[in-house]
N, C-alpha and C positions, 0 to 999 in steps of 0.2 A: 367449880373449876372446869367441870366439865364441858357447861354452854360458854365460859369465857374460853374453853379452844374450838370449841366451834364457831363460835364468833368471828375468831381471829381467822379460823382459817377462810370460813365465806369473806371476809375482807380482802383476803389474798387470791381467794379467787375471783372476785369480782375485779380486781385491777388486775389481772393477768389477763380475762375475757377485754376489757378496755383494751390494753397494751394489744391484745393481739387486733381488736377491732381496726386500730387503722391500715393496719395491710395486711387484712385476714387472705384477698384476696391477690391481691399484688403490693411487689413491696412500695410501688409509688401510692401516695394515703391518695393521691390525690384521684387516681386510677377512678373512670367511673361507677364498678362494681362498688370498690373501697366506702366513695358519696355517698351513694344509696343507702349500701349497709347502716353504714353511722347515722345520714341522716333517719331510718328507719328504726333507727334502735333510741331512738327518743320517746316521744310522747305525742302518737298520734290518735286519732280519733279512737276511742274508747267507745265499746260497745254493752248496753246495761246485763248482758249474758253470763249473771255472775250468782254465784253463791248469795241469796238472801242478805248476807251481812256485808256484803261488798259492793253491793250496787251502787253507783255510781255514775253523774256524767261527767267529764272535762274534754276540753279542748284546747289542742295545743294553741299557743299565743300565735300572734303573725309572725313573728321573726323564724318562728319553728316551722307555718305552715308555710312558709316561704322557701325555705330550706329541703321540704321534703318534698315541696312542687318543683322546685328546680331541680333535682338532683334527680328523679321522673322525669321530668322535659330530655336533661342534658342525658340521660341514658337511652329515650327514644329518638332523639333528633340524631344523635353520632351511631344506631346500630349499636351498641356496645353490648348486645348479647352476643355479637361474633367475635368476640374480643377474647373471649374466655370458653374453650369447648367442653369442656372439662366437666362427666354429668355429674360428678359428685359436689360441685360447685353449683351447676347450674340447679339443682335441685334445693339446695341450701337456700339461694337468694329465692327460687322461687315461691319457699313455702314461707319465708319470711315475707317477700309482697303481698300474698296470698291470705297473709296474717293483717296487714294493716288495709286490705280489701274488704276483710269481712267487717272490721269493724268500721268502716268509713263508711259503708254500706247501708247501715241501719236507718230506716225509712222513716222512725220514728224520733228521730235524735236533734237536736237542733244546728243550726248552720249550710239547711242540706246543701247551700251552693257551692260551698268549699270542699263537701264530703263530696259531690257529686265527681269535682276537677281532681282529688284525688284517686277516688272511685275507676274513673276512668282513666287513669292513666297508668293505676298499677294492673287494672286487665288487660292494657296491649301488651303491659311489660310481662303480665303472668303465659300470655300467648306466647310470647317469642321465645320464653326459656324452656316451654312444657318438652318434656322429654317423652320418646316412643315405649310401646310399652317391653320391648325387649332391651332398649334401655335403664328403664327403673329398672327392671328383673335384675339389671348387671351390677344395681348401687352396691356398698357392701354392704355385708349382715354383721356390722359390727360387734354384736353382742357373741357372736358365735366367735367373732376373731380371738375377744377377750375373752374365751372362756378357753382356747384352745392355747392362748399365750402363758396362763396358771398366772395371770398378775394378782389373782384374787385366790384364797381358797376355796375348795370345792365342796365343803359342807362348815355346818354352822358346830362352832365351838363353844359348846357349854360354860367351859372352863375359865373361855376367853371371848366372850358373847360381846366385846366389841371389835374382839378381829373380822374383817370383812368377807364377804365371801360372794362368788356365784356357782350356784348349780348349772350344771353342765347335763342335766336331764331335767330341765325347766320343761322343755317343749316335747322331750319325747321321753320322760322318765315314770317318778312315780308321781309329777305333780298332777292334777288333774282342775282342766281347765272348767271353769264356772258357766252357767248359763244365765241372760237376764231374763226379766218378766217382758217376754213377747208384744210385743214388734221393736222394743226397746234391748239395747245390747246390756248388755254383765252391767258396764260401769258408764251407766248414762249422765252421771252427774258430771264426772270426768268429763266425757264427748262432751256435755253443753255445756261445759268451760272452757272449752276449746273451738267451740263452733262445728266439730264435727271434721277438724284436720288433722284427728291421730287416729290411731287404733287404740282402744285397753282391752290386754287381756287379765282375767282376774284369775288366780289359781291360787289350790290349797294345797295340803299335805301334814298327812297326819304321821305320828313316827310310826315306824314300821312299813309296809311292805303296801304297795299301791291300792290291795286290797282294802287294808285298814281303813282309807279313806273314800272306798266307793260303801264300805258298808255303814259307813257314818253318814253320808251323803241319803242314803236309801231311809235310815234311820228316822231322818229329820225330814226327807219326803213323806213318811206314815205317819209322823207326829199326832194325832186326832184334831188337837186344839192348838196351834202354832199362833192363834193371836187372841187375844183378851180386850178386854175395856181397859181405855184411856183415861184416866184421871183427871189428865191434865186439860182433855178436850173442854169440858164444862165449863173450865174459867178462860179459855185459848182456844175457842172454836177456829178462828180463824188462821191459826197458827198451828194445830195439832192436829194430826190423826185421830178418828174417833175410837181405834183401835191402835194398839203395840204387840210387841213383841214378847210371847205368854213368859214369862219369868222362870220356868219351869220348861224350856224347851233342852233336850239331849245336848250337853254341852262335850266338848271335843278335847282332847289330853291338852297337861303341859308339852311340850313340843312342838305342837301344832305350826305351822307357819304358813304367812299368807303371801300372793308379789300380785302386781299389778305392775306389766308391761306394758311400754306405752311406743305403740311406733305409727313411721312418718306418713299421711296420706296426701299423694297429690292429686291433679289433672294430667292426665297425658296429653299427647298433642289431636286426639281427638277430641277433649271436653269430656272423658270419660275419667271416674275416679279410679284409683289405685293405691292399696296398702302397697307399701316399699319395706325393703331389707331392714330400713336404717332404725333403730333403735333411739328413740328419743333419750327413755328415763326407765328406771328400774327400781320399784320402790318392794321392798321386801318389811315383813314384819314376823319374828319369831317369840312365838309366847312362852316364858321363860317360868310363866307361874302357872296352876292350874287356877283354869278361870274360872271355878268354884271357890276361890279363896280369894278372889281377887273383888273389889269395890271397883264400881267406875270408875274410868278416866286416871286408874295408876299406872302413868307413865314407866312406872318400875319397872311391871311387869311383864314387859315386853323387849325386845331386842329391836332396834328400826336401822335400817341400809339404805342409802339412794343412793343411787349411779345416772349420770347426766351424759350427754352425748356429746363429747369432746371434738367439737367444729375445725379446730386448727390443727390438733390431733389425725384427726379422717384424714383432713385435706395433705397431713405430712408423711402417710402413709403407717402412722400407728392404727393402736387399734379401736380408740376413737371412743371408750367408754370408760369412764374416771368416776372413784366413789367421788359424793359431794354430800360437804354438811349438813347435818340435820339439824333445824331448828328454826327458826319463825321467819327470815327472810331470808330465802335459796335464792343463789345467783339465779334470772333468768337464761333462759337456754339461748346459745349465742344468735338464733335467726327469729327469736321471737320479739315483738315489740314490747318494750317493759310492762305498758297498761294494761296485759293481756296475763300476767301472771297475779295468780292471787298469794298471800303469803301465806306462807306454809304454816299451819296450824300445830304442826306438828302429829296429824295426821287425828292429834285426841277429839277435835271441835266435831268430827262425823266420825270415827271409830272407836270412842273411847269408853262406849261399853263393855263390860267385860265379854271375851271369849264372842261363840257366836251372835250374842248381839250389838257385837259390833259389824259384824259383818252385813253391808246395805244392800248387798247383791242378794243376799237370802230374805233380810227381812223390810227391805224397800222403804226407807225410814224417810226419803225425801217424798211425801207423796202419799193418799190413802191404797193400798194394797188393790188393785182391781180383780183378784181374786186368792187362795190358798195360795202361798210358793209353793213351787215345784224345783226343787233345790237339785237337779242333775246336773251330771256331768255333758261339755256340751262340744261340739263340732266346729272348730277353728272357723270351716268355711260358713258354718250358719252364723257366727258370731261376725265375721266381715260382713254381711249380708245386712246382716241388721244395722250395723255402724254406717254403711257406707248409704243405707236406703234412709235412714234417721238423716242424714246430709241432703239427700237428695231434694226431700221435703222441706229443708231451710230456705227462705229467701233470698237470702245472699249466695248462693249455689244458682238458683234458677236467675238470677241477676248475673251473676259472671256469666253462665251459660246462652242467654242471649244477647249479652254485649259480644264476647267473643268468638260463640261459635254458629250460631245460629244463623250465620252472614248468607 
């Protein structure tokens, strides 16, 4: 009963995301912002940037790359970035072009003649909309709106562990923010599913008092032996770590909870990158069992929240962050191209270890270990640092950057 109202409900919010798509922007569908958007929220060039089990190439047919090239031409040829001043707007459509750039982008993909005429025509249109950087500063901080409006509760209920809730001391309470394995951010897997156009921040919290979790944190930094031999390596060399996560590592109370905050990065109008206010997605998990008792991948045992960023919402002057369904296809986020969302696994396919080893930020499960974790708590601004340099090193960044700025 439970996935058939989750079901029901992503259906309804997928046609309400439609319903608003044609005059997200203005109430004429036909308005050039309106074009763009819709045609952009089809099926454009897809980049192979995916989770192992999701790789993939397609390409939209011609009727579609017809549609998305014209609806680029008719928004460069009429100016229609001055049509609409508005930065909460302009920053929406920009991170959505900015989305179907990188994947049109890919150097190694087939069709490059088509990828190129799109390529280039969504970096004048990423130019013309880039906002200054005391503008991003102005976006809202939507998450902070919704936590100070009480549309959610402010702590998680046992009792009632599927009433929703957000902490309101996420960013400055007792949660404490995660560090990744150096020169890579917390939640790298995250970044390169997205190309390196959000931020994640990962945080935990253990119950009790903020202490509780730095001395858990310190715990599992002295561990002796944090990894072991791989079993599985032998018959899966190519597929495995030759090393895992020791069986026997300091596991962390029922209570426990984890979030992974996801917010928006763009280009200013220098070609310079920037984290913004705007709050993408909100993904929380609270462990409702002790994961000493718990066997892999029981979904039971946990409590799971998303919060999505409400595009129509922002632009109507709510507060712009709406819980959304958990379960195997979440609506995409209204300025993302569909091809660019993987379907939600329900979070178990890379977390469904129990307790800390589900956690990939400590035990780096995508990838051989390059050395012991160092499981501390970590520095907001070192953690941009790292996200925003992981981008900079992408190809498709140094490709935008010398089409559009480099003039």
């Amino acid at each position: 009963m439970r996935r058939l109202v989750f079901a029901l409900w992503g259906v309804l919010a997928f046609l309400a995301v439609r319903a608003d798509a044609a005059t997200l922007f203005d109430t004429n569908p036909a308005h050039p912002w309106n074009r763009l958007y819709d045609a952009l929220q089809g099926t454009p060039p897809s980049s192979p940037d995916r989770f192992p089990s999701q790789q993939r190439e397609s390409f939209p047919d011609d009727a579609k790359l017809s549609e998305v090239i014209a609806a680029l031409e008719t928004f460069l040829k009429n100016h229609a970035e001055k049509l609409i001043r508005g930065t909460v707007q302009r920053a929406i459509l920009q991170s959505l072009v900015w989305a179907t750039f990188d994947q049109a982008s890919d150097p190694t993909a087939a069709h490059q003649d088509v990828r190129d005429q799109v390529a280039q025509r969504c970096a004048e249109v990423i130019r013309r909309l880039a906002l200054s950087d005391s503008e991003i500063d102005a976006l809202p901080d939507n998450f902070t709106a919704t936590v100070k409006a009480k549309t959610f509760a402010s702590a998680f209920d046992e009792s009632h562990p599927d009433t929703a809730f957000l902490p309101p001391d996420l960013l400055t309470g007792s949660w404490v923010l995660m560090s990744g394995e150096w020169p890579d951010p917390a939640a790298v897997q995250h970044v390169r599913t997205v190309q390196g156009r959000s931020q994640f921040y990962v945080f935990i919290r253990l119950p009790g008092e903020r202490a509780a979790t730095f001395d858990y944190l310190r715990e599992l930094a002295t561990f002796p032996q944090p990894y072991v031999w791989n079993s599985k390596f032998t018959s899966l060399p190519y597929a495995e770590s030759p090393v895992g996560p020791n069986p026997d590592l300091p596991q962390f109370p029922k209570g426990t909870a984890v979030a992974l905050l996801r917010q928006m990065i763009l280009p200013n109008d220098q070609g310079e990158l920037r984290i913004t206010p705007i709050t993408e997605s909100l993904q929380m998990r609270v462990y409702t069992m002790d994961p000493k008792d718990v066997k892999c991948c029981d979904i039971q045992s946990q409590a799971f929240f998303v919060y999505r960023l409400d595009v129509a919402g922002l632009f109507r002057g709510r507060d712009g962050l709406v819980r959304s369904p958990f379960g195997e296809s979440p609506t995409p986020l209204p300025f993302e191209p569909r091809s660019a969302i993987l379907a939600d696994p329900g979070c178990n396919d890379c977390h469904g270890a129990s307790g800390v080893q589900g956690l990939n930020t400590y035990t780096h499960r995508f990838g051989p270990p390059r050395h012991t974790p160092w499981f501390e708590p970590a520095l907001p601004t070192n953690e941009d640092r790292d996200t925003l340099e992981w981008k900079k090193r992408q190809y498709n960044w140094g490709l935008l950057r010398g089409m559009v700025w480099a003039r």
